[in-house]
VMD Tcl script that draws the C-alpha trace (Angstrom):
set ca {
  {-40.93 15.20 -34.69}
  {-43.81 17.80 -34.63}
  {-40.72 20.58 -33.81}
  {-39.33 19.47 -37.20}
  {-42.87 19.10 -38.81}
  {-43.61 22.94 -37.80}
  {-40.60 24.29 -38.45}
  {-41.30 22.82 -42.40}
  {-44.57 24.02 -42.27}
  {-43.46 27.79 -41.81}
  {-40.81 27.71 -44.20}
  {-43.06 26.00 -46.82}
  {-45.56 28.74 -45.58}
  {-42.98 31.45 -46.01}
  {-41.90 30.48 -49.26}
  {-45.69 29.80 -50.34}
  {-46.45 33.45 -50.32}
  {-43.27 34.65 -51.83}
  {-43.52 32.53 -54.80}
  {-47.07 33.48 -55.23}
  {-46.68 36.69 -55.29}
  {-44.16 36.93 -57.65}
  {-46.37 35.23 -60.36}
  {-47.35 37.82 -63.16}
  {-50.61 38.75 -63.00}
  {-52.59 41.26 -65.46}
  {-49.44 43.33 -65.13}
  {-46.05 42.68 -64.99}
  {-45.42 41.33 -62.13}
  {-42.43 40.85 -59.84}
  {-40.86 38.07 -61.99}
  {-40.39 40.64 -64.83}
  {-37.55 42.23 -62.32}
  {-35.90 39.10 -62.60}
  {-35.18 38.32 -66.25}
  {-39.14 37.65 -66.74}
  {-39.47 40.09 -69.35}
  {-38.02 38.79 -72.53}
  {-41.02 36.43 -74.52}
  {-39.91 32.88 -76.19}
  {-40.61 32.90 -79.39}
  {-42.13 29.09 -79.26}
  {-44.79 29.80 -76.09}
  {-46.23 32.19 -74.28}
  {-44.64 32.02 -71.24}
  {-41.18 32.70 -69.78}
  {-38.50 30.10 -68.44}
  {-38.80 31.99 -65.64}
  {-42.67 31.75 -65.09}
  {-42.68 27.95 -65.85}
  {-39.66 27.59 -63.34}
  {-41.40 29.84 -60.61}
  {-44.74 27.62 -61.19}
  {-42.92 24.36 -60.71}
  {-41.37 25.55 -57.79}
  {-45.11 26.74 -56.25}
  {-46.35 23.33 -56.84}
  {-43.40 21.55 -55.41}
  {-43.84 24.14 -52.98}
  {-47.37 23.72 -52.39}
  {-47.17 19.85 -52.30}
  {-44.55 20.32 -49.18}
  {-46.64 22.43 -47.36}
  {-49.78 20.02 -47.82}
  {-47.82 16.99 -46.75}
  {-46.33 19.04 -43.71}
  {-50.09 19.68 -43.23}
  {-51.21 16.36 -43.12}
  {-48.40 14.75 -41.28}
  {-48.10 16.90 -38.69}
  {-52.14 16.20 -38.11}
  {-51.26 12.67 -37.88}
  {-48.53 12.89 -35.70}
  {-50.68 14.88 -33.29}
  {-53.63 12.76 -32.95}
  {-52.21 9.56 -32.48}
  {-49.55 10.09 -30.10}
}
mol new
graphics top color blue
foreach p $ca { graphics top sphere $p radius 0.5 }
foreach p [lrange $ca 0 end-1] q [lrange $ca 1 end] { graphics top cylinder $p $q radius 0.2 }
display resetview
């Protein structure tokens, strides 16, 4: 169980830092590589961007429940 719980914690870790740093920042960003580039007309944000933040949060939400649970498992067993 904690094997499993680490193993999820340094994938969520991994793919923590990856998404964040592919958010668009002042500049372009590395999201703009990927289709990011091209405006909607209706907001001002990309499908891509609102897909990539969704998938941080998700992201982010794993890696705090990995967190948690594997704190738990440790201290009471």
């Amino acid at each position: 169980m904690v094997l499993t719980l680490q193993i999820i914690l340094a994938i969520a870790s991994l793919l923590l830092v990856v998404f964040v740093l592919l958010h668009k920042g002042k500049g372009g960003g590395l999201s703009s590589l990927f289709g990011g580039g091209v405006q909607s007309n209706l907001s001002g944000s990309t499908i891509v961007e609102k897909n990539l933040d969704r998938y941080t949060i998700v992201v982010g939400l794993i890696w705090f429940i990995a967190i948690i649970a594997l704190n738990l498992v440790t201290a009471y067993s």
